[in-house]
MARMAR-550330 format. One record per residue (C-alpha): residue number from 1; chain; x, y, z. Coordinates in steps of 0.2 Angstrom, whole numbers, plus 5000, padded with zeros to 4 digits. Example, Ala and Ser with C-alpha at 12.3 -4.5 7.8 and 13.67 -1.06 7.14 Angstrom:
MARMAR-550330
seq 1&mol A&X 5062&Y 4978&Z 5039
seq 2&mol A&X 5068&Y 4995&Z 5036
end
This chain:
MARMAR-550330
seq 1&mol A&X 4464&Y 5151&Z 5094
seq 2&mol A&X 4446&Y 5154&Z 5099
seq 3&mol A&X 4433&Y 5143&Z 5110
seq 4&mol A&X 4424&Y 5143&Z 5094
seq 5&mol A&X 4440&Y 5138&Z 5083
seq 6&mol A&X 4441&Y 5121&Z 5093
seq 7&mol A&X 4422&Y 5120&Z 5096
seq 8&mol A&X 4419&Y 5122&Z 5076
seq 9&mol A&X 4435&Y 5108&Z 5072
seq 10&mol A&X 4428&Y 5099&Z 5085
seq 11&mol A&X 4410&Y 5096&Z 5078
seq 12&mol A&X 4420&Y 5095&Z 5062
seq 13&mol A&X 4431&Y 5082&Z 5068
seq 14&mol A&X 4417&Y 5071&Z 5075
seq 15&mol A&X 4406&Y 5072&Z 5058
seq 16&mol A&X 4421&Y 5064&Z 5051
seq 17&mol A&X 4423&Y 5050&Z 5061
seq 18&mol A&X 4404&Y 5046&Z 5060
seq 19&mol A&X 4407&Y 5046&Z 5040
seq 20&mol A&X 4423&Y 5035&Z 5042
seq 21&mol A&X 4418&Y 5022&Z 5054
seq 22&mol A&X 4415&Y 5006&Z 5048
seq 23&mol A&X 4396&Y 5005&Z 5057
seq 24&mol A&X 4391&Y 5023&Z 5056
seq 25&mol A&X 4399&Y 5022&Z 5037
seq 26&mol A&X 4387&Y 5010&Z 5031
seq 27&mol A&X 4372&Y 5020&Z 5042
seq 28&mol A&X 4375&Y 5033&Z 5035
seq 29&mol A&X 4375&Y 5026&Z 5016
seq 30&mol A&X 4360&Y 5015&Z 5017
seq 31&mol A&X 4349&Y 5031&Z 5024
seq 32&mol A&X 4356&Y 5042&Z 5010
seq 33&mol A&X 4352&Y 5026&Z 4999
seq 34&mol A&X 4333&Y 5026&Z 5008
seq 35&mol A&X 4330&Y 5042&Z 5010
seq 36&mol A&X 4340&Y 5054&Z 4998
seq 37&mol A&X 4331&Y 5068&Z 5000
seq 38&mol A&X 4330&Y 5070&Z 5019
seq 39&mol A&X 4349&Y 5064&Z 5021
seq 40&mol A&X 4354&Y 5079&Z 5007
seq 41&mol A&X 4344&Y 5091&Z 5018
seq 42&mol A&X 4353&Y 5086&Z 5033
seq 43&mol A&X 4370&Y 5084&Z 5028
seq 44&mol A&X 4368&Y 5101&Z 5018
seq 45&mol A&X 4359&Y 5112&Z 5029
seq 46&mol A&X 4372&Y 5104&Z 5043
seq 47&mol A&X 4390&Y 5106&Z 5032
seq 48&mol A&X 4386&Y 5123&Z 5021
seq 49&mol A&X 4381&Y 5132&Z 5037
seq 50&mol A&X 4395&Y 5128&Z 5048
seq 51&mol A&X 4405&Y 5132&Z 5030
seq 52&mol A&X 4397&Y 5150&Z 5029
seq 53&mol A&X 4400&Y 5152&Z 5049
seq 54&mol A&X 4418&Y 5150&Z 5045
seq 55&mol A&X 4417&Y 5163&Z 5031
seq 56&mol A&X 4412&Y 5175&Z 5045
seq 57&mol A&X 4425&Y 5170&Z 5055
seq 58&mol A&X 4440&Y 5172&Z 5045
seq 59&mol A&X 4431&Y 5188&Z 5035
seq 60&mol A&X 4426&Y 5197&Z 5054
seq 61&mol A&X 4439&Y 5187&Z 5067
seq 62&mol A&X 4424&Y 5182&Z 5077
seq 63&mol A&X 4410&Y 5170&Z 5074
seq 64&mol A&X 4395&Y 5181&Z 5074
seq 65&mol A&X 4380&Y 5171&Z 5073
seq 66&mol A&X 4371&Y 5179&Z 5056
seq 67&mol A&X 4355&Y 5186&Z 5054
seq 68&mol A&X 4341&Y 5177&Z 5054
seq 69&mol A&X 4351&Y 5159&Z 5057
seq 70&mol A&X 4337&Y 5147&Z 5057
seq 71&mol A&X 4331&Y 5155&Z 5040
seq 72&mol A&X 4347&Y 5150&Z 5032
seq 73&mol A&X 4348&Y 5133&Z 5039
seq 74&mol A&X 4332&Y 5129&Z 5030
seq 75&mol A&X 4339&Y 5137&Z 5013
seq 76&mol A&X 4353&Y 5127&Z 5014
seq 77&mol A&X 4343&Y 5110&Z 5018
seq 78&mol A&X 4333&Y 5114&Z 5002
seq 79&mol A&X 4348&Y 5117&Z 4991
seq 80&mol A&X 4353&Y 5100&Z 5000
seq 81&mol A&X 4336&Y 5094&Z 4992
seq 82&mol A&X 4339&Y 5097&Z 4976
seq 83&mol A&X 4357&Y 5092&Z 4974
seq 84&mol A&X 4352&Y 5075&Z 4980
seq 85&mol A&X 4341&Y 5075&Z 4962
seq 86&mol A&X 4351&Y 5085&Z 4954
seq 87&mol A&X 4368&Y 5074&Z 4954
seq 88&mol A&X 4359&Y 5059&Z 4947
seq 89&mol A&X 4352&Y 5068&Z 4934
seq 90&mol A&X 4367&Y 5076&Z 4927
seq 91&mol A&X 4379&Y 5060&Z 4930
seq 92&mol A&X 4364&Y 5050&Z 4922
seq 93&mol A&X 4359&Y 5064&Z 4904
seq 94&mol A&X 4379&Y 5063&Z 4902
seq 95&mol A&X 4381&Y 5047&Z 4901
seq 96&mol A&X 4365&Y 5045&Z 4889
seq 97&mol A&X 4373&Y 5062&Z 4879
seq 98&mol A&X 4389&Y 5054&Z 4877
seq 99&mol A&X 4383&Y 5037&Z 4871
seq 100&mol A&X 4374&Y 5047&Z 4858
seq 101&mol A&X 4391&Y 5055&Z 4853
seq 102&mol A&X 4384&Y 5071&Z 4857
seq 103&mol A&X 4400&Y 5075&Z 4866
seq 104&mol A&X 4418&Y 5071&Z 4864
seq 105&mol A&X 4427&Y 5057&Z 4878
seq 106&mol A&X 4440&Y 5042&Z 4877
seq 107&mol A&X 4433&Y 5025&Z 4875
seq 108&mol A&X 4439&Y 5013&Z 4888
seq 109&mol A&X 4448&Y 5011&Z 4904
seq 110&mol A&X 4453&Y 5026&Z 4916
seq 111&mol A&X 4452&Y 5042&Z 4903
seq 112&mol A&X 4434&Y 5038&Z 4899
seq 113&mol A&X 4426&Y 5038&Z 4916
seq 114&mol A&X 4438&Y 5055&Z 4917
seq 115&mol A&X 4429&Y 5061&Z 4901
seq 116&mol A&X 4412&Y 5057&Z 4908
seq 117&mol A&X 4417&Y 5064&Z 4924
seq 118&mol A&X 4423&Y 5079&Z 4920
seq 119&mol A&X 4408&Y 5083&Z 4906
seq 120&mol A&X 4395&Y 5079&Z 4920
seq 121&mol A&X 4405&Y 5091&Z 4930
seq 122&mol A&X 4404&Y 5104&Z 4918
seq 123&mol A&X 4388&Y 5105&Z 4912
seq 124&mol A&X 4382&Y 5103&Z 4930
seq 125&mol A&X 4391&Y 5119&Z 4935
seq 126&mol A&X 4387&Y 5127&Z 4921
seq 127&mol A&X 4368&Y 5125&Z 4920
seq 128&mol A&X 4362&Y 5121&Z 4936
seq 129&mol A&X 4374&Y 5132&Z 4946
seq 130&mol A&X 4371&Y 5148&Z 4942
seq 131&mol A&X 4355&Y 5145&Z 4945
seq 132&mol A&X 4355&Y 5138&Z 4962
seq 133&mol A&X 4368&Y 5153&Z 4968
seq 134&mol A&X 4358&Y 5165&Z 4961
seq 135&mol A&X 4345&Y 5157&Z 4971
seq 136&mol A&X 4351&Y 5157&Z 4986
seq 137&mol A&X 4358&Y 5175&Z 4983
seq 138&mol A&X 4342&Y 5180&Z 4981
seq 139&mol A&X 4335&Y 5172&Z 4997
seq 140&mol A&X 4349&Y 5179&Z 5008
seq 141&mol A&X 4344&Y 5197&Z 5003
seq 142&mol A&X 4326&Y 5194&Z 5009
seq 143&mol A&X 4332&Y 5186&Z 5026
seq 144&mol A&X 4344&Y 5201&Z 5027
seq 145&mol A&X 4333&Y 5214&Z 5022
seq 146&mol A&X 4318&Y 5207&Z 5034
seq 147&mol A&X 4331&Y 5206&Z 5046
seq 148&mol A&X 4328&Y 5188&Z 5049
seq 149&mol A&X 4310&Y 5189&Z 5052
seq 150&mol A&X 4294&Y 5182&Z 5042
seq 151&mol A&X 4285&Y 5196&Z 5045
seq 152&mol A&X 4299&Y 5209&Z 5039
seq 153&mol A&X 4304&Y 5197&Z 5026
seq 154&mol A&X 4286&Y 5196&Z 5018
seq 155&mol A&X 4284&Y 5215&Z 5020
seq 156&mol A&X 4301&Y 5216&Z 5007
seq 157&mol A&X 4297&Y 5216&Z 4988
seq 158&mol A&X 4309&Y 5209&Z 4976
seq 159&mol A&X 4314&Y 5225&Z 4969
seq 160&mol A&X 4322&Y 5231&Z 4984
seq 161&mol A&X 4330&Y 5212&Z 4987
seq 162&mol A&X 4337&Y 5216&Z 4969
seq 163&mol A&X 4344&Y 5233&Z 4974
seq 164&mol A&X 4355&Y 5226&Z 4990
seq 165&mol A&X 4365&Y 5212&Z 4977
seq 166&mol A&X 4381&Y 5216&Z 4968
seq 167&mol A&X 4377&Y 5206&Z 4955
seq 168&mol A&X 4393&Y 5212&Z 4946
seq 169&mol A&X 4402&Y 5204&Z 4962
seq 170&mol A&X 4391&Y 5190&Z 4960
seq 171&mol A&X 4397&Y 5186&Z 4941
seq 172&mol A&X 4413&Y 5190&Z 4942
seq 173&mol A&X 4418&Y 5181&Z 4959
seq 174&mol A&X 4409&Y 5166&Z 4960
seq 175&mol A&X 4403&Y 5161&Z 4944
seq 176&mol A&X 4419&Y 5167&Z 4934
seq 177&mol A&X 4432&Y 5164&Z 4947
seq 178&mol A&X 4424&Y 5149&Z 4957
seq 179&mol A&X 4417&Y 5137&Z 4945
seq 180&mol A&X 4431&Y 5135&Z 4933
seq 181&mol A&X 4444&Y 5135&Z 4945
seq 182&mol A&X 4436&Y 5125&Z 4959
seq 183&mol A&X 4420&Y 5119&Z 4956
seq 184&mol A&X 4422&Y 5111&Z 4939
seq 185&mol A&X 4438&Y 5101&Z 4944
seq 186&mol A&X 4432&Y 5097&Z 4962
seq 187&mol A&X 4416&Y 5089&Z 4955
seq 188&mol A&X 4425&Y 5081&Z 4940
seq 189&mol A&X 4436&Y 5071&Z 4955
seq 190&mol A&X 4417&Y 5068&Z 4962
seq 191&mol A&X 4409&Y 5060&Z 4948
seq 192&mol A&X 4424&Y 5050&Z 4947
seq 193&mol A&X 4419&Y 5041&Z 4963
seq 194&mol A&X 4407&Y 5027&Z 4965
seq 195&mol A&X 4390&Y 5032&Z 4967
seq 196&mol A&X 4388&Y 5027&Z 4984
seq 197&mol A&X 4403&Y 5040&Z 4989
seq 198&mol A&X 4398&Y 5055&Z 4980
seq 199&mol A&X 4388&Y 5058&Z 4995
seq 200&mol A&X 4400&Y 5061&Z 5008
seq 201&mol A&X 4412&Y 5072&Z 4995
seq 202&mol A&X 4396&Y 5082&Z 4990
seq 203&mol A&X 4395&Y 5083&Z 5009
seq 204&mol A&X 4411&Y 5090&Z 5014
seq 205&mol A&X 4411&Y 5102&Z 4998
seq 206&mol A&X 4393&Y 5109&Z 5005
seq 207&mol A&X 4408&Y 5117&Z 5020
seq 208&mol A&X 4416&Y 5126&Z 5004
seq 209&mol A&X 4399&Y 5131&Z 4994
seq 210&mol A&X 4394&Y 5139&Z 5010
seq 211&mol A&X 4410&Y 5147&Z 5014
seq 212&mol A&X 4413&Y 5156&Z 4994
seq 213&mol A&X 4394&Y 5162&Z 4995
seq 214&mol A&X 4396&Y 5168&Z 5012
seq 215&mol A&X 4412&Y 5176&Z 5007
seq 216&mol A&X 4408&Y 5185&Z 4992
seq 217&mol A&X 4393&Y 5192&Z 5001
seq 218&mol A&X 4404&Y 5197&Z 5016
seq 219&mol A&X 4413&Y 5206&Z 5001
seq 220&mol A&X 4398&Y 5219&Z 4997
seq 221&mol A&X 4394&Y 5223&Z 5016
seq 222&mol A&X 4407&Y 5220&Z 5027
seq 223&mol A&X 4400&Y 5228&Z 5041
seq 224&mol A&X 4390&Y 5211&Z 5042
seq 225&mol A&X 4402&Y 5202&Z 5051
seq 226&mol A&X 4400&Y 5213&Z 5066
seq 227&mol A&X 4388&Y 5209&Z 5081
seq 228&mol A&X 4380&Y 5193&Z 5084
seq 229&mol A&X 4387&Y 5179&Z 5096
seq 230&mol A&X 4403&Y 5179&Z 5097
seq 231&mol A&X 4411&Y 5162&Z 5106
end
């Protein structure tokens, strides 16, 4: 193992016991509870990064810093943004849907927070998240064709951000492969959490997101993992 295998399981590591210390535990809730947006920048922007740093490690055997870093950090905070809405919304609309019988679920006990959890889960996944991974596609071709400068990145035009995706790997990788094998059921398992938990899961599962997107891009170029700072 590497210097950067322990130094990543090592930041890892100590995340973890901040979320599961009883003082830093209850911290941590009450500012996601004060300030949910700020918090799901954070912990996003934090957690997907390092996940998509490990998807260049095991895709290149080295941890090559990517281009434009500090770019993608903000990407991901604002991704971290938006899920802090976008959970409540959908665990919220369900429920209102399936008091309406607008959907089918179990009345009672265990199987109807199951039904409610995995409904939220699905229609979650299946209308916001293609979306959002199109999204952050989309922003990780101009930070890679501006080569991780504002000044190249605003010279690029869409067209040409277009023309660098494989949007064929895009479809059939991570929205037909991802989301029904491993999104869906992870965030049914989520939704069937407390409210005040689903933030640390989300948390943790930013380290996967970032990972699979970095992955299938590392799939169309894999000359990307190359260069950069190795440690």
């Amino acid at each position: 193992m590497r210097a950067g295998d322990w130094l990543w399981m090592g930041l890892l590591a100590g995340i973890s016991g901040c979320l599961l210390m009883p003082q830093t535990h209850g911290a941590f809730i009450a500012a996601t509870r004060a300030h949910p947006y700020l918090m799901g920048f954070v912990k996003v922007a934090v957690l997907a990064t390092m996940g998509e740093w490990l998807a260049r490690r095991l895709a290149g055997g080295t941890w090559a810093a990517p281009v434009g870093l500090p770019w993608r950090v903000c990407v991901w905070g604002i991704v971290g943004v938006t899920f802090a809405l976008v959970f409540d919304l959908f665990a919220s609309g369900t429920a209102a849907v399936i008091g309406r019988g607008l959907l089918p679920a179990f009345e009672g006990g265990f199987l109807a927070d199951l039904s409610r959890a995995f409904w939220t889960s699905v229609l979650m996944n299946l209308i916001f998240a293609p979306v959002f991974m199109a999204f952050h596609r989309l922003t990780d071709g101009y930070i890679d064709a501006g080569n991780g400068c504002l000044s190249g990145m605003l010279r690029v035009n869409l067209e040409a951000v277009m023309s660098r995706i494989d949007w064929t790997g895009f479809v059939s990788f991570v929205l037909l492969r991802t989301v029904p094998v491993f999104w869906i059921p992870a965030h049914t398992v989520t939704f069937l959490l407390p409210a005040e938990y689903r933030v640390l899961v989300a948390a943790y599962l930013s380290i996967a997101l970032g990972a699979i997107l970095a992955f299938a891009r590392l799939r169309q170029r894999p000359d990307e993992t190359g260069g950069g700072t190795n440690h």
